[in-house]
N, C-alpha and C positions, 0 to 999 in steps of 0.2 A: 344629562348635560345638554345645555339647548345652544345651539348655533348659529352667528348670522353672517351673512358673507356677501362683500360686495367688491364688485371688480373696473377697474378702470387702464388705461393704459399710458406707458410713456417710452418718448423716445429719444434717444440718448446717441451719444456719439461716445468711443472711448477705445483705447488700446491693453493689448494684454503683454509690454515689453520683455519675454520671456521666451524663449525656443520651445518650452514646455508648454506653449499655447497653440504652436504652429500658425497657420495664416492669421487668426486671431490677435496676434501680437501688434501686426499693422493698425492703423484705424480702420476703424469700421465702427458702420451703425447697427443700430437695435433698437425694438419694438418689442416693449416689456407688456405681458397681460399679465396686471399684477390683483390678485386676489386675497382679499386681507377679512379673516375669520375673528371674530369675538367670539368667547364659550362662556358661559356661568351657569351654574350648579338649578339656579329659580329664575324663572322671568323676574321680572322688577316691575312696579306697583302699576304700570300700566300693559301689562300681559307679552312685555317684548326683551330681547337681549337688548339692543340696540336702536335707536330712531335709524333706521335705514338713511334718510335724508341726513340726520348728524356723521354718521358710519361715513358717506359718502363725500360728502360737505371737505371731513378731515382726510380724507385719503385726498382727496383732489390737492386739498393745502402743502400737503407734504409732496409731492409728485410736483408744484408748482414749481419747487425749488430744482429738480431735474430735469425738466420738459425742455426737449432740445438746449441739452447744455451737452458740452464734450465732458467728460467725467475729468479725463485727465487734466481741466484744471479748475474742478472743483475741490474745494477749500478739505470737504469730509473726505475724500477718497487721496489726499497726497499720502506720497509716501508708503502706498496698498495696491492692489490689485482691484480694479473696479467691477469684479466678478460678478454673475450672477447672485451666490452666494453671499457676499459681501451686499451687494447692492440690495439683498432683501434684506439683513440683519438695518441696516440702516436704516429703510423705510420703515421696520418696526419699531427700530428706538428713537425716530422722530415721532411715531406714535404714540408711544408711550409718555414721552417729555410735552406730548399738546394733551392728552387726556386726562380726565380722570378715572381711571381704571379700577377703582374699587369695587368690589364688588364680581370683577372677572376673574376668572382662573387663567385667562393664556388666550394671547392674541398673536397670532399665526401669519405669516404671509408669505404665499407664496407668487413667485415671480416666473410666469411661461416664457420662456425664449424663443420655445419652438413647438409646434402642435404636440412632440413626441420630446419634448425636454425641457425640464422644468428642477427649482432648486426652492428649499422652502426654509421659513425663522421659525422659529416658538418660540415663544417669550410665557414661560411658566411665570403666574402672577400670585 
C-alpha cells in the first residue's frame, strides 16, 4: 500500500455548549495541524499516489472555507458539536465531494490540536 500525506493548518474560533466539555464550552480558538493521507494498492501511470501539488492545492480549498471563521456559525457544523472529531470527518467529506478518488482505498485525516492530542477520519474508498 503506498502513502502520501500532506499537511497544512487552520484556525478556527468555536464553542463546545456542554458541561461535559468543561472550559471548552466557552469560546475559544484553535490551531488545527491538519494532515490528510491518500493510500492506493499501485502508483498510477506516473510512478506517484498523488500530485503532491494537487493533494495540497485541495486541502488548502477546502480549509478556505474554515480559515478564521467561528464554527458556531457555520452553516456545516449547526446543530453538532464543532469537535475535533467532527471537524476531521468534515474536512474528509469535503474531500471526497472535490475529488476524484478512484482508484484510492481510504483517505485519512487527521486533525493535531495539540502536540500530544490529536483525533483522526478514514474514509474506506
Amino acid at each position: 500500500m503506498y502513502e502520501l500525506t500532506v499537511r497544512d493548518h487552520v484556525m478556527i474560533a468555536h464553542s463546545l455548549p456542554d458541561a461535559f466539555f468543561g472550559p471548552a464550552a466557552r469560546l475559544h480558538g484553535a490551531t488545527f495541524v491538519v494532515e490528510v493521507t491518500w493510500s492506493r494498492p499501485e502508483l498510477d501511470e506516473h510512478g506517484v499516489v498523488i500530485d503532491i501539488g494537487e493533494a495540497s492545492t485541495r486541502l488548502q480549498e477546502v480549509l478556505a472555507d474554515l480559515n478564521y471563521r467561528n464554527l458556531d456559525e457555520h452553516p456545516a457544523f449547526a446543530g453538532r458539536f464543532s469537535t475535533t472529531e467532527v471537524v476531521a470527518g468534515h474536512i474528509g467529506d469535503r474531500l471526497r465531494a472535490a475529488m476524484d478518488l478512484t482508484g484510492f482505498t481510504a483517505l485519512s485525516v487527521r486533525l493535531r490540536e495539540h502536540p500530544d492530542a490529536w483525533a483522526s477520519y478514514r474514509l474506506e474508498l
